[in-house]
Steps between C-alpha positions, in 0.01 A plus 500: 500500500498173271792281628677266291417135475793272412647507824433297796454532883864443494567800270585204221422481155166266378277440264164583600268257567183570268322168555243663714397806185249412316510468112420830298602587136787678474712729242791733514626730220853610488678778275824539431696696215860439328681806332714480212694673198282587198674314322472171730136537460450544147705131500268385741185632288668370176563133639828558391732400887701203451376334753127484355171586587565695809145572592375150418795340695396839799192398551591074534744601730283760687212209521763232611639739796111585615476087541832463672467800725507252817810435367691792510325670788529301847185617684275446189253199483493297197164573306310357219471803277134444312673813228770712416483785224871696424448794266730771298456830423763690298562902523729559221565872583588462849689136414337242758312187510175464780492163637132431650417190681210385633479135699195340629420237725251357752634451825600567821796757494547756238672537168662809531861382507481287188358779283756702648769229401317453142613861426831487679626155319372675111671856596818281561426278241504771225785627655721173430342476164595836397799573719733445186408800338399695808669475825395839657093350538311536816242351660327814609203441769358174574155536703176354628237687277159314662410224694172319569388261730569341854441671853658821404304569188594730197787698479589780206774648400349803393800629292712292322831731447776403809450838709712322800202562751163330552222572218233223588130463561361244752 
């Protein structure tokens, strides 16, 4: 059984001390999808929110959350991220936006949580730019799709749809 590692001999919280890992070149891809009216997404497609850009200003905002993960989340070590790549798909007939983001870095601890943050601060991010016209959006799944690198090697999600159980390949 793997036991969880941000707790101490005293049953307290940590960080965990990576000093002794060695370096190895990481990257983590996270997925995430936002649902929306038709309508909300042909505005999106057109350029035509208020606001702006949404996408552009999604994917800044997905990039600046992957860097300020240690931020945000207390247990997470501050990195220097060596990449960070935020994409969009649109699906028109069933009205939602794919957020993909893939971080990379070479380190000692891996970038899982700040890809997973990328997607999580550009779901929310279209969200507030779009909420004006549609307040009934959700932020449907938001999940590690791979992983590479460091002592526990590759991970793969080997379905991306949210089934609520475990669909992964180690």
């Amino acid at each position: 059984m793997m036991e969880l590692t941000h707790f101490n001999q005293s049953g307290r919280a940590h960080m965990v001390d990576v000093s002794q890992k060695d370096d190895s070149s990481r990257r983590a891809v996270a997925i995430g999808r936002i649902s929306m009216l038709p309508e909300t997404l042909a505005l999106v497609k057109a350029g035509q929110i208020g606001k702006g850009d949404v996408l552009g200003v999604a994917q800044v905002a997905g990039i600046m959350g992957a860097k300020s993960t240690c931020q945000l989340i207390p247990m997470c070590h501050p990195l220097l991220l060596t990449g960070i790549n935020i994409e969009f798909s649109l699906d028109e007939e069933a009205s939602y936006i794919d957020i993909t983001a893939s971080v990379k870095t070479t380190g000692k601890t891996g970038v899982e949580m700040e890809a997973l943050t990328a997607v999580s601060i550009a779901a929310l991010t279209i969200y507030d730019m779009c909420k004006a016209v549609d307040k009934g959006m959700v932020v449907e799944y938001v999940a590690l799709a791979e992983k590479s690198g460091g002592k526990s090697g590759t991970y793969r999600r080997t379905s991306m749809e949210n089934k609520g159980d475990e669909h992964n390949e180690r």
